[in-house]
Steps between C-alpha positions, in 0.01 A plus 500: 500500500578726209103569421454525870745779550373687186200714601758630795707582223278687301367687793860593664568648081142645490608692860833578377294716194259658717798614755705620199237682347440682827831646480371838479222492748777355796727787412211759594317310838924437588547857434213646722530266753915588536388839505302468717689335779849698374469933443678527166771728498470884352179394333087487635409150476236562174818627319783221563190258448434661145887472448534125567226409273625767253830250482360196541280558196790576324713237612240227401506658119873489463503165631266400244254390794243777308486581191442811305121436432415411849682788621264677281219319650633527853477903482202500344361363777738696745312808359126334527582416880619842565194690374281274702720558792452911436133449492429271782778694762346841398106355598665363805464112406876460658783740573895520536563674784907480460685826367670439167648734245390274205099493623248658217199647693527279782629170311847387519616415106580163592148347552434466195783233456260284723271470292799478240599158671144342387604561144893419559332175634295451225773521242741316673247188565359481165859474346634270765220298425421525138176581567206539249107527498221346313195648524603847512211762426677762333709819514158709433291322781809420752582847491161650500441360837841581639398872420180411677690323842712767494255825512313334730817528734421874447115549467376272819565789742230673315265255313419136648788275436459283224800252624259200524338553197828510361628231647196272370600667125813357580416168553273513197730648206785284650313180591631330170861588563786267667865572530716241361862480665799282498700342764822310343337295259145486648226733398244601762180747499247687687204756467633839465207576759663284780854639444376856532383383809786380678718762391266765613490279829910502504507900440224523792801324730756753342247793564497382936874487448563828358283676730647302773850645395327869446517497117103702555296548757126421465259746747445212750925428538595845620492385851558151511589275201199261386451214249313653191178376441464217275254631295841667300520209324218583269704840426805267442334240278389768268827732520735133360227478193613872424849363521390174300371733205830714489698164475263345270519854284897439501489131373249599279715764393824308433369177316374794258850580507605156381659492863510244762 
């Protein structure tokens, strides 16, 4: 009975992880979606959105939920999000239509924290987890084609988009590596490939709920909501290996260190 009841066990601590490690990202999707149903008082919604996140963020480092190096890692990202977000709303990709006094040339400040949760995720899952890799390729390659994924996010309005060709890179210079992580006392792995995948697929979900709740509007939502297409995922599944890179930099970074 005791072996029986063990893979339940494993999975219920697995899901406890994951749901604890998407502290962050609940906070925002709760956030717009209150908003959304509830006017905030003496503030546009963009503004007491930004706020809430503002304290949450800080909240989770006092606690000790974050710490200082994937705070670092967290705004890093926060600012990478942002500039794509001034790009894309200024050719007209998507739009936020709300007033807000905390909106830079169009974009509200706090959209970049969304992309901010992939990281906060990140961080929080690999610790929780004690993950690790084998197979890794490389700061110098890794982040070569991160630069790559992420121009491309910026060139394809103008030249072809290379997203498929990167995507088949991806599969190639990551084809040899697995994640290793740790449940209890069992040790488990995976492709790195396949776990870019479903967490691009997860963010995809996020991304319908967010523009459910009015976080941005894509062209073909200003009348009526609609389910985004589900060829986002592809945008997704190469966004998390930018994410994957900046967390891999960090570990990298702090077993230099002589940190754990």
């Amino acid at each position: 009975m005791r072996k029986a009841n063990q893979p339940i066990a494993q999975l219920a601590i697995f899901g406890y992880h994951q749901a604890m490690s998407c502290m962050f990202p609940v906070a925002i999707f709760g956030t717009l979606a209150l908003s959304n149903v509830i006017a905030p008082p003496f503030l546009h919604r963009y503004d007491f959105v930004l706020l809430i996140l503002l304290i949450v963020q800080g909240l989770m480092y006092r606690c000790g939920i974050e710490t200082r190096d994937e705070l670092k890692v967290i705004g890093v990202f926060h600012l990478i999000g942002l500039l794509l977000e001034l790009y894309k709303v200024r050719i007209g990709s998507w739009s936020y239509p709300e007033p807000g006094f905390t909106k830079l040339l169009g974009v509200p400040l706090y959209s970049g924290f969304m992309y901010a949760s992939v990281a906060s995720y990140l961080c929080q899952i690999w610790r929780r987890l004690r993950m690790d890799m084998t197979g890794w390729p490389g700061l110098a390659k890794s982040g070569s084609l991160g630069a790559a994924i992420y121009l491309n996010f910026f060139t394809h309005h103008y030249i072809p988009d290379y997203r498929w060709w990167l995507t088949l890179l991806v599969v190639v210079v990551f084809r040899r590596t697995w994640i290793i992580y740790r449940v209890r006392d069992r040790t488990y792995r995976m492709p790195l490939t396949a776990a870019f995948l479903i967490v691009g697929f997860f963010i995809w979900l996020a991304e319908n709920i967010a523009t459910f709740f009015h976080a941005w509007t894509y062209p073909n939502q200003h009348q009526a909501w609609h389910p985004v297409g589900i060829g986002k995922i592809s945008s997704w599944f190469l966004l998390v290996i930018i994410s994957v890179i900046l967390v891999a930099w960090l570990k990298h970074v702090k077993v230099n260190r002589g940190q754990m």
